[in-house]
Every structure is written in structure tokens, then in C-alpha cells.
C-alpha positions as CSV (number, residue, x, y, z in Angstrom):
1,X,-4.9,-34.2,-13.6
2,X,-1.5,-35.4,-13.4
3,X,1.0,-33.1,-11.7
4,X,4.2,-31.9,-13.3
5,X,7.1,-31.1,-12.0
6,X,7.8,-27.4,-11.3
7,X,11.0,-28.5,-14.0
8,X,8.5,-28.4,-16.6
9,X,7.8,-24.6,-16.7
10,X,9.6,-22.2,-19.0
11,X,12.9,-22.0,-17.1
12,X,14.0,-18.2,-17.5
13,X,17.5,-17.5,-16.9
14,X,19.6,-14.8,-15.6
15,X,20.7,-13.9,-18.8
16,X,17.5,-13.9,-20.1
17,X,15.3,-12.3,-17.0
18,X,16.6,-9.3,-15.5
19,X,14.7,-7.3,-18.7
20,X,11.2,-9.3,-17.7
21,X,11.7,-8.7,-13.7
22,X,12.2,-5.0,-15.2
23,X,8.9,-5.4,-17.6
24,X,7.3,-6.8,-14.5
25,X,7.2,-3.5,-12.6
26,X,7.3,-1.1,-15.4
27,X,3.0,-0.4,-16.3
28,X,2.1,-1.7,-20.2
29,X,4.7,-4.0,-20.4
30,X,4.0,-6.9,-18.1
31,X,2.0,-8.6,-21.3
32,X,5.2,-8.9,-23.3
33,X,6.1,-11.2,-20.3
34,X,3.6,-13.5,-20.4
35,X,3.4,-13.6,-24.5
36,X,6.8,-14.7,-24.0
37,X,7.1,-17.6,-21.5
38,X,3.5,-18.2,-20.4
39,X,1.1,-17.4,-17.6
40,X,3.3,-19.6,-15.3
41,X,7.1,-19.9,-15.7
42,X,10.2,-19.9,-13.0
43,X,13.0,-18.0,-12.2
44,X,16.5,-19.9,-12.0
45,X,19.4,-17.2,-10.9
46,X,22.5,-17.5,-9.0
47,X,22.2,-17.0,-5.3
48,X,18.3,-17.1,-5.1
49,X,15.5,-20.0,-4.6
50,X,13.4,-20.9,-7.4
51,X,11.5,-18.4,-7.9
52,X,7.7,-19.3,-9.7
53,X,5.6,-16.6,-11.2
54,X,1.8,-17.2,-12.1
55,X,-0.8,-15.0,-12.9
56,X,-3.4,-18.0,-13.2
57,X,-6.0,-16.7,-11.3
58,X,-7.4,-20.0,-9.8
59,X,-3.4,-20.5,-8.6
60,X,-4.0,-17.5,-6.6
61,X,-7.0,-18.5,-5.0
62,X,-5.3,-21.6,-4.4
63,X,-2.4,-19.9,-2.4
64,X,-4.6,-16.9,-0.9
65,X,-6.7,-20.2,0.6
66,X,-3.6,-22.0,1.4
67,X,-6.0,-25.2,3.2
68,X,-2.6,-27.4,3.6
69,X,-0.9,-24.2,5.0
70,X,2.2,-24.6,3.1
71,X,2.8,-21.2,1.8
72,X,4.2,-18.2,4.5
73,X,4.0,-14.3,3.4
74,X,7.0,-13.8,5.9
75,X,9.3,-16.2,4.9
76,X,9.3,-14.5,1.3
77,X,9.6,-11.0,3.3
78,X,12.8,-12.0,4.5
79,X,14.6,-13.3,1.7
80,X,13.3,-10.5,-1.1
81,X,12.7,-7.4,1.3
82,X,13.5,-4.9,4.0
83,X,10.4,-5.5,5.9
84,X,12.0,-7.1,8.8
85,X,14.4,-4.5,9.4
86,X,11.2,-1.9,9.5
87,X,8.8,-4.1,10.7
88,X,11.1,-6.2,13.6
89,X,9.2,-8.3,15.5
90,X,5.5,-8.1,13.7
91,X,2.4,-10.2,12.7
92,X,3.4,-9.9,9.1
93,X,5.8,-11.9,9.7
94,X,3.7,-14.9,11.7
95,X,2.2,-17.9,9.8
96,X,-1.1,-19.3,10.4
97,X,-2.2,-19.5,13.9
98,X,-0.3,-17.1,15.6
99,X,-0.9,-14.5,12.7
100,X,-4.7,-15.0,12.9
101,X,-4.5,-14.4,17.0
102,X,-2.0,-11.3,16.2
103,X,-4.1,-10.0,13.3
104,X,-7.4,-10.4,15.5
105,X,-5.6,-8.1,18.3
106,X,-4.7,-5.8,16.3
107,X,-7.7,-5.2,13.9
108,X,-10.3,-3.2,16.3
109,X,-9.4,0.3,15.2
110,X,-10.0,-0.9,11.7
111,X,-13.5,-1.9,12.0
112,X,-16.6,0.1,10.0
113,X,-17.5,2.0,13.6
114,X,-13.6,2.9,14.0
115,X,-13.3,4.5,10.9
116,X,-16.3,6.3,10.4
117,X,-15.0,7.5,13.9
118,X,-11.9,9.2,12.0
119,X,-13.5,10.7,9.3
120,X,-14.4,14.3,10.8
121,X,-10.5,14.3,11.8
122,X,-9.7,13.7,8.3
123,X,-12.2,16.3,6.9
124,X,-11.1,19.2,9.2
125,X,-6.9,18.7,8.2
126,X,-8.1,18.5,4.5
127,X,-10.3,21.9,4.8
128,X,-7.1,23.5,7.0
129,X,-4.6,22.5,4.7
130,X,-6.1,22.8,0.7
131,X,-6.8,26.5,1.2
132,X,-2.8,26.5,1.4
133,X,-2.5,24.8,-1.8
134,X,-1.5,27.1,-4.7
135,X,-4.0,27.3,-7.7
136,X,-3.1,27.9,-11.8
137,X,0.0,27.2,-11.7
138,X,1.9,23.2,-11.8
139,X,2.6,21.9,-8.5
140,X,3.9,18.5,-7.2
141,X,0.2,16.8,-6.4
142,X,2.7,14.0,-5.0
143,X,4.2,16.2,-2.8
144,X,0.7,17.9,-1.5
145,X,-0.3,14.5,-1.1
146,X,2.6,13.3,0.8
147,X,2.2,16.1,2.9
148,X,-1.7,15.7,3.6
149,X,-1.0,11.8,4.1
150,X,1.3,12.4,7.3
151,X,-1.0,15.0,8.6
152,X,-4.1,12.6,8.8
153,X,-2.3,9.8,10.1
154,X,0.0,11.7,12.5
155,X,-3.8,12.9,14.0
156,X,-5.5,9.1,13.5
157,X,-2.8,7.1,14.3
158,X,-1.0,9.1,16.8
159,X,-3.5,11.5,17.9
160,X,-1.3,14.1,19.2
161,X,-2.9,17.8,19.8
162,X,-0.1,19.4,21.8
163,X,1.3,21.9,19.0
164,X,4.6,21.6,20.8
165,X,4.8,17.7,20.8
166,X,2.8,17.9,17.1
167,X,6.1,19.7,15.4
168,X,8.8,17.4,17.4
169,X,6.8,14.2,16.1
170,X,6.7,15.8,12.1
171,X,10.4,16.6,12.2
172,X,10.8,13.3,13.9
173,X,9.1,11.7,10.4
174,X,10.7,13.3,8.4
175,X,14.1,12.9,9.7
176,X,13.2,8.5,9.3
177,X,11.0,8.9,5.9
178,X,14.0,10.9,4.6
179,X,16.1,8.2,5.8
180,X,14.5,5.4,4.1
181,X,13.7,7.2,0.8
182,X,17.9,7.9,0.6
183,X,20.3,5.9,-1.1
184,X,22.1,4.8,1.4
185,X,19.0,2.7,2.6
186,X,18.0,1.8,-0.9
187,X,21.4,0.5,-1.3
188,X,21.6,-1.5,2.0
189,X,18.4,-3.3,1.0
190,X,19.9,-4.0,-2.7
191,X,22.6,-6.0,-0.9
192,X,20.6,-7.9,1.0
193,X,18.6,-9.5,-2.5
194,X,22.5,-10.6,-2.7
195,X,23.0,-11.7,0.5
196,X,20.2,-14.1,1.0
197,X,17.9,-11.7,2.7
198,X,20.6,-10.2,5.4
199,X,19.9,-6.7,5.0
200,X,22.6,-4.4,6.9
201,X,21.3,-2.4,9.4
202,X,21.0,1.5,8.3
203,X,23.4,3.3,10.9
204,X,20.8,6.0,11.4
205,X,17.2,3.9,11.6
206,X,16.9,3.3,14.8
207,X,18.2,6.1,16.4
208,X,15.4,8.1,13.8
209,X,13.0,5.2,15.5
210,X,13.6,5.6,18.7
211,X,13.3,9.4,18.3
212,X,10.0,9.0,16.9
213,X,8.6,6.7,19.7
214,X,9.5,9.0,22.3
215,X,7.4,11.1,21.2
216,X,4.5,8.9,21.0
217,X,5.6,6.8,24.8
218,X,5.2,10.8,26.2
219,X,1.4,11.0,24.3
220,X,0.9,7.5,25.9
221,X,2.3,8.9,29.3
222,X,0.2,12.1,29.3
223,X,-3.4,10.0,28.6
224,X,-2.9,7.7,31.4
225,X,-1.7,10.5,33.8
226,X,-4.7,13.0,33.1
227,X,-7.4,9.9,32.4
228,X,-8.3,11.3,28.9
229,X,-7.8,7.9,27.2
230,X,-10.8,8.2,24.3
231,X,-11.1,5.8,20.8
232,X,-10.5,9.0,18.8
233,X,-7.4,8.2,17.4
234,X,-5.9,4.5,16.5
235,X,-3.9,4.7,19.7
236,X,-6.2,5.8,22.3
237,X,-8.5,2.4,20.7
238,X,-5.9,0.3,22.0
239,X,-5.6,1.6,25.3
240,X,-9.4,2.2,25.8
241,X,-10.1,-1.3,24.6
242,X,-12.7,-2.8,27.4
243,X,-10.9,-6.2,27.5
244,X,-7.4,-4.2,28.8
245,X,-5.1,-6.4,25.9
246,X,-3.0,-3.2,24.9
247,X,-3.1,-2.1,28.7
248,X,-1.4,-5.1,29.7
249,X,1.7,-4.7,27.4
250,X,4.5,-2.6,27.2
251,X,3.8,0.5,25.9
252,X,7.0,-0.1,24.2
253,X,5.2,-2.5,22.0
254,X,2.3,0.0,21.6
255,X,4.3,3.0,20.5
256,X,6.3,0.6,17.8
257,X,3.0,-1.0,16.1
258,X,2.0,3.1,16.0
259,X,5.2,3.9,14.2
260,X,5.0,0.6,11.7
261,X,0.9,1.6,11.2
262,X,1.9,4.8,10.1
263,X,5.2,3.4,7.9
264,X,2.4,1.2,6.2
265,X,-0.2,3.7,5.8
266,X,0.7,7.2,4.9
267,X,2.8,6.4,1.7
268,X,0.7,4.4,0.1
269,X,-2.1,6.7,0.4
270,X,0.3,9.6,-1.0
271,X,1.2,7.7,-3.9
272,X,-2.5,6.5,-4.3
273,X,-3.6,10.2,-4.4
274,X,-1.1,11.3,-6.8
275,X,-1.6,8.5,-9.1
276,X,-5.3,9.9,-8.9
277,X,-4.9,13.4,-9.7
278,X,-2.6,12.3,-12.7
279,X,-5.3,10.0,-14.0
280,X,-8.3,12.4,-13.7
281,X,-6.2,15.4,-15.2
282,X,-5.8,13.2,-18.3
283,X,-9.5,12.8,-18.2
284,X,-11.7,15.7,-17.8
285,X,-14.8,14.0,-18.4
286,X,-14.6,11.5,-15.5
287,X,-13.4,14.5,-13.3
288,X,-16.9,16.0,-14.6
289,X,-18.8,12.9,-14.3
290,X,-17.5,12.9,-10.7
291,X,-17.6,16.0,-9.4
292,X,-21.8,15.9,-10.1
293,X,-21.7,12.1,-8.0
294,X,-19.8,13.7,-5.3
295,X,-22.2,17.2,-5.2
296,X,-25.2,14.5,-5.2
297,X,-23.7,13.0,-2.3
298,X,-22.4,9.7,-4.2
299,X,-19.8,7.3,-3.8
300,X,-20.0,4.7,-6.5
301,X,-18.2,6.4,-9.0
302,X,-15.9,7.6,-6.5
303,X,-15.0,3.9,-5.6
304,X,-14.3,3.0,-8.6
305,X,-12.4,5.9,-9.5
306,X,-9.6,5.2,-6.6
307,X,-9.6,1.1,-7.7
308,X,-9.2,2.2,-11.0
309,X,-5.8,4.2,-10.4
310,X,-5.1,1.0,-8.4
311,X,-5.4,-1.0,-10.7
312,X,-3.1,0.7,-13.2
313,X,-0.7,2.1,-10.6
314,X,-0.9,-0.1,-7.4
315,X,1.7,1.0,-5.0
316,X,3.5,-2.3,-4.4
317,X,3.5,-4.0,-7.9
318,X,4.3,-7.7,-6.9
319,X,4.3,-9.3,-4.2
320,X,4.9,-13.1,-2.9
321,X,4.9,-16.5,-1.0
322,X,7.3,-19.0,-0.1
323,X,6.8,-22.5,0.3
324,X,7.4,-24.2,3.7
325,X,6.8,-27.6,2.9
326,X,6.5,-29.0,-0.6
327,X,3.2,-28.6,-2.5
328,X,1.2,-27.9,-5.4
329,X,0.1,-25.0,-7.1
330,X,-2.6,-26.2,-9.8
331,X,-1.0,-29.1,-11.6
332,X,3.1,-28.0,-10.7
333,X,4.5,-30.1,-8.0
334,X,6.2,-27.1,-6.0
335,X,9.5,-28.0,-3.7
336,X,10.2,-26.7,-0.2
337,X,12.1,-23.4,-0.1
338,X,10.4,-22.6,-3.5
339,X,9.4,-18.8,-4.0
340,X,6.0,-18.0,-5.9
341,X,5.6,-14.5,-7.4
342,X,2.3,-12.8,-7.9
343,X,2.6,-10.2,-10.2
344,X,-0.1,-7.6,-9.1
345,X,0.8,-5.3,-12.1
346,X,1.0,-8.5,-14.5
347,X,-2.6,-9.1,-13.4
348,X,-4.1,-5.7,-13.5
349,X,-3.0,-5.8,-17.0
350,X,-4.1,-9.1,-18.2
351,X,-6.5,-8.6,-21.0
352,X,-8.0,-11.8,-19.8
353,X,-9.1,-10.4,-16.8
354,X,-9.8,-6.8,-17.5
355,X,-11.2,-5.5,-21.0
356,X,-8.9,-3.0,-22.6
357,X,-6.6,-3.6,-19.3
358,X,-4.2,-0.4,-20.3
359,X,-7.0,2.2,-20.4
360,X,-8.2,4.6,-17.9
361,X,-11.8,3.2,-17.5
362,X,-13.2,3.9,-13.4
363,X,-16.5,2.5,-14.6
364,X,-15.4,-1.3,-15.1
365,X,-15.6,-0.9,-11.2
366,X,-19.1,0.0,-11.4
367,X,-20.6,-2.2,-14.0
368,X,-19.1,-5.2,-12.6
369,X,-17.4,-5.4,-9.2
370,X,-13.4,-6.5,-8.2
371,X,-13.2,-10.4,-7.3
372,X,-10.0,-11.3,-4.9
373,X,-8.0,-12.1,-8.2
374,X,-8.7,-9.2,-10.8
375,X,-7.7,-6.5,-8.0
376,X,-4.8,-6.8,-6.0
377,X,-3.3,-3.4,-4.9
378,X,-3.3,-4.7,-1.3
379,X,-2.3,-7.9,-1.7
380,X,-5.0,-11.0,-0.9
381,X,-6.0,-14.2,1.4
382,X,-4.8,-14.0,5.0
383,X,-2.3,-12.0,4.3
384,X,-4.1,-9.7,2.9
385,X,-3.1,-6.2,3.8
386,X,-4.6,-5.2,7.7
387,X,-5.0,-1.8,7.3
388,X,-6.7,-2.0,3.6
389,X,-10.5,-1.0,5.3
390,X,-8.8,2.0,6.3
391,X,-6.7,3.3,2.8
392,X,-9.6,2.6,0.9
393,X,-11.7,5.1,3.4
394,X,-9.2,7.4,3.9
395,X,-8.6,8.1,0.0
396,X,-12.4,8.2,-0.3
397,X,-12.8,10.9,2.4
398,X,-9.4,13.0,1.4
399,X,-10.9,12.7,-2.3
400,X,-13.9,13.6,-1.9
401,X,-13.5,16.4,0.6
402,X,-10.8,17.8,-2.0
403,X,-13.3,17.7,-4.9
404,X,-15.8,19.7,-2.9
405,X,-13.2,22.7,-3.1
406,X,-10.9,22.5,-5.9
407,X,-10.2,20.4,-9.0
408,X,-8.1,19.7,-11.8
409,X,-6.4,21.8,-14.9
410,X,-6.7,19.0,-17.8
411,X,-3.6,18.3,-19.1
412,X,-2.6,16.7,-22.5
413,X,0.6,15.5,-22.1
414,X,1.4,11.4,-21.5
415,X,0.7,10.4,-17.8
416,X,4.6,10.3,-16.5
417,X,6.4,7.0,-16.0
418,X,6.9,5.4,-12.3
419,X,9.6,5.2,-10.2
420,X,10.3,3.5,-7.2
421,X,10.0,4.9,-3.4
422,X,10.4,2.9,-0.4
423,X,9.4,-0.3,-2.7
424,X,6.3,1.8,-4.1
425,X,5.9,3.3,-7.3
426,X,5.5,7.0,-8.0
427,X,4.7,9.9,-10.1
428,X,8.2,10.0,-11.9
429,X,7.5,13.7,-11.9
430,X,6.2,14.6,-8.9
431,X,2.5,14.9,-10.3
432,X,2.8,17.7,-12.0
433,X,-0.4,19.3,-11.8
434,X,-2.3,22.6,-11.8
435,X,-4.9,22.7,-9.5
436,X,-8.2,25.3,-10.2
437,X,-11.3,26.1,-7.9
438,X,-14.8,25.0,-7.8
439,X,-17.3,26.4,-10.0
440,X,-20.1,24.8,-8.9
441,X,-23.3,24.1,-11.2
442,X,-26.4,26.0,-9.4
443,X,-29.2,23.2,-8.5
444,X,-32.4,22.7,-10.7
């Protein structure tokens, strides 16, 4: 097949394609983009590369495979996000090799054994903390969720037991997620789209950083002082590791990766969960259909309940490449510096992926299982989202140890719009919900 230049796409202007970057992010309308300029067209705006967007699923392969190694996950971090500015110095932002050796460093307390190693951890906080939660009357599940989220990861990640070290590290969070949620922050990083990428440093971030890794360098301190370095815990992995990799740096580096794991992990799951309750609210018989799996000791339905809320709602709903050296993508000669955008929403929604793409419906998920194209919500090749293993087992294990207690009111009014939080969408409400107990069906 003869390639075309990348000139040969429907060229969307400025004037023409702030509404579809808008449609883009914004759930049931990502079709009206496509019906309008095409599974693939580009982006041409003042002050920014070319930007190409395709939701041809054999393009993403293409690029998830990236065999020429022409495409870099960091270099379209940089110019569209504030990632470097939270992330500094990390893997994410590595190409190739040197991501691969990073990645392969850092993965052990991701692995099957690791996790199932964190699940009583995450049972316990979620039996403490739902007997707390108010029933028959609306609550923010969002804000429950939030709230359980940096519990289980302050314990996994950070493992920290002393009570007294425990509340300096949540006000610690706090004090930086409350930072980075406020408009100050959310205004730097809106500057830095103009500015090539340049993001102004946030004159409180790494003072609320530094705070936070304190804490953590004293947990570090105290483990090799009293020898009770264990794998409970994300950190004590690391430093128990047989091969002594994580000994040997600075603990520096250690308590930083901690801080960035947690960054990564905590609000996706909260949005995740929230996005859950709203769906299954809306739904009573799925909650119904579930709640006899999870009694029978089930998971399938389960599954596919959590990748079907991320397949409507998926936290991040785009994300990107940029090319390094000029290439192809299918038949569209692509130029160096170029920007490709995968629209994770745009696919999730694409009636030629997904039957009925718009509709609540977990058991797609069980009649035929996701491919590395039809569900995105952590991205894919790679660069494909490292701590993945461990959100999709967390939700499982908060979700299911939720359902064995309480459940959901039904509710019939519209599932509530999105909005964005740190770069992830989220109950525009809160997630509003009334929460009941139990009532479980006696055994035949």
C-alpha cells in the first residue's frame, strides 16, 4: 500500500477543534468526532506539534509494538503534561532500553505472589473503616473512596504502623493532594500547554514533597535500625530484595519512587470505585447478580464489573506518543516531532469495537474477553501502566470486601457528568449515593 503523507488527513483547525478536544474527554460524545473527520485526522494549532489522533485499532498495535522504536511515551509527557514536575527523574519518562532495565527494577512488588501478599492488609482497613460509613442517607461515595484509597496504600506502599508517624504522613498527603487538586496548580500546568511543555514550578510542591518523604526516610531509618525489614509492604520489598538493588541506592531515591507509586495509585483507584458505585446504583440487577457471584465466592462477574466502569469512565481519558524519528503509522508517513493521540474514551465508545458502546453492560467482559485495543484505561504496549496488576487487584479486593457488608440504595436519576481531577475524571457530584446493609439470602 502506498503511504500518504500525514498532509492527507482531515486537517482540523483551531477554530474548528477546541469543541472536538472538548467532545474527546466528555463520555457519549467522542462518536460525533469521528462521524465528523474520520477515524484518523490531525491537529494543526498555533504553538503546538502536529498533533495525529487515530482510533484505528491495528494503528495502536502498531505504536504499542513500536519494532522501529520511533515513538517515546515521555517525550509526549513533557510537551502536553505535568508529569515531569511530579514524576522528576522517573522510568516513565525513559525510552526503550533503559525503560525496560528501569521497569524490570521496579516491578517485583507487583508480581501475583506480591500482591496476593497485600490483600489481608487491604481486607482489615476495609472491615475497620466501612463500619464508619453512614447508611440511608446520600453520601459522597467519591469521597469514602478517596479516603479508603489513601488508607490501603499509605499501609501497602508505605507500610507505616507507628500511629504517631501514621497521622504525620496523612496530614503530610493531604497537605500535597490538596495542593495539586487547587487552582493554582491546575493553572500552572494550563500554562505550560502554552509554553511548550515548561510548566512553572508550584511554589509549595516540593516543600509538601519533601515533607512527605521525611516521613517515609524515618520508616526506612527505623527498619534498618531494628532489622525488621519484611516484603509486607511495597517498601520493605525493595529493601528485602535478595539481590540488595534498592539497598545499594539512596534511600533518597527509595522514599521518592514511594511518594510517585502512591501519586499514581491511590487516585485512580478512588475515582475507579466511585465510578463503580455510580454505575451499579443505576443498576440494581447487576448489583444483585453480583452480590450472589461474590457470596459464591466468584470473581468473573466481578472482573468484568470494574472493566466495565473503565471502560465507560477510565480515569485518564487519552493519552499519547511522540515521534522521535520519522515513521509510519498504517499507511500515513508521520514526521519527526509529530504528536499521535490515542483517545482511550474515543475507543471505549466506538461501536465498532464494543456493541451498544454507551450502555452499562459488565457482561461483554465475560462473554468475550478485552484485547490490548478495545480496553485501555491504563494505557498499552511498553508503556503500559506498571502498577496496572496492582489497581485491578486492589479494586477487586476493596469491592468485594465492601459487598460482603453493605450495598447500594438504587437510584433513578442520570449517572452525573465528569469532571476533571489531577488529569482524571470524576463523579461531577461527588457520587452521591446512599449506602444500605446486607441482607443476605439464607443458603439452600
Amino acid at each position: 500500500m502506498t503511504s500518504e503523507s500525514r498532509n492527507s488527513l482531515p486537517r482540523v483547525t483551531l477554530a474548528r477543534g477546541l469543541s472536538s478536544v472538548n467532545a474527546l474527554v466528555r463520555p457519549g460524545h467522542t462518536q460525533q468526532v469521528f462521524n465528523r473527520f474520520g477515524d484518523r485526522f490531525r491537529y494543526s494549532f498555533p504553538g503546538f506539534p502536529d498533533i495525529v489522533v487515530t482510533r484505528v485499532p491495528e494503528d495502536l498495535r502498531q505504536v504499542f509494538r513500536d519494532e522501529d522504536k520511533a515513538w517515546s511515551w515521555g517525550e509526549f509527557l513533557r510537551r502536553f503534561s505535568p508529569h515531569d514536575v511530579l514524576f522528576g527523574d522517573s522510568y516513565i519518562f525513559f525510552d526503550h532500553k533503559r525503560h525496560a532495565q528501569e521497569r524490570r527494577l521496579i516491578s517485583p512488588p507487583f508480581n501475583g505472589r506480591a500482591l496476593k501478599s497485600y490483600e489481608q492488609k487491604m481486607v482489615d482497613i476495609v472491615d475497620r473503616v466501612i463500619a464508619q460509613w453512614p447508611t440511608g442517607e446520600p453520601i459522597s461515595f467519591f469521597a469514602l473512596s478517596h479516603r479508603l484509597a489513601s488508607d490501603v496504600m499509605s499501609a501497602v506502599v508505605f507500610g507505616v504502623t507507628d500511629q504517631r508517624r501514621l497521622k504525620q504522613l496523612d496530614r503530610a498527603l493531604a497537605n500535597y493532594f490538596g495542593i495539586l487538586n487547587g487552582v493554582v496548580f491546575e493553572s500552572l500546568a494550563a500554562v505550560g500547554l502554552l509554553t511548550g511543555g515548561r510548566i512553572p514550578r508550584h511554589p509549595q510542591l516540593s516543600s509538601a514533597e519533601r515533607a512527605i518523604d521525611r516521613i517515609v526516610l524515618a520508616e526506612i531509618a527505623d527498619r534498618r535500625r531494628n532489622g525488621t525489614i519484611d516484603d509486607g509492604d511495597m517498601i520493605g520489598r525493595y529493601l528485602a530484595e535478595p539481590n540488595g538493588s534498592w539497598s545499594a541506592r539512596d534511600d533518597d531515591a527509595l522514599a521518592a519512587s514511594a511518594r510517585r507509586l502512591m501519586f499514581a495509585g491511590y487516585e485512580t483507584t478512588a475515582a475507579t470505585l466511585s465510578w463503580v458505585g455510580v454505575f451499579l446504583s443505576r443498576h440494581p440487577d447487576v448489583v444483585e447478580e453480583l452480590e450472589a457471584s461474590v457470596d459464591r465466592g466468584e470473581d468473573r462477574l466481578l472482573d468484568a464489573v470494574i472493566n466495565e466502569a473503565m471502560r465507560l469512565r477510565p480515569a485518564i481519558p487519552l493519552t499519547g506518543r511522540r515521534a522521535v524519528r520519522d515513521t509510519t503509522v498504517g499507511d500515513v508517513s508521520i514526521r519527526k516531532g509529530t504528536a499521535l493521540l490515542i483517545p482511550i474514551l474515543g475507543m471505549h465508545e466506538s461501536p465498532g469495537i464494543h456493541d451498544d458502546p454507551l450502555v452499562f453492560r459488565p457482561q461483554r467482559f465475560i462473554d468475550q474477553q478485552p484485547t490490548a485495543t478495545s480496553l485501555l484505561p491504563f494505557g498499552g504496549g511498553v508503556n503500559k501502566c506498571l502498577g496496572a496488576p496492582f489497581a485491578a487487584f486492589e479494586l477487586k479486593v476493596l469491592l468485594r470486601t465492601f459487598l460482603a457488608e453493605r450495598s447500594f440504595v438504587p437510584q433513578a436519576t442520570p449517572v452525573p457528568h465528569p469532571r476533571v481531577r489531577t488529569e482524571m475524571m470524576v463523579p461531577r457530584d461527588g457520587a452521591m449515593l446512599t449506602l444500605k446493609r446486607r441482607v443476605r439470602q439464607p443458603s439452600a
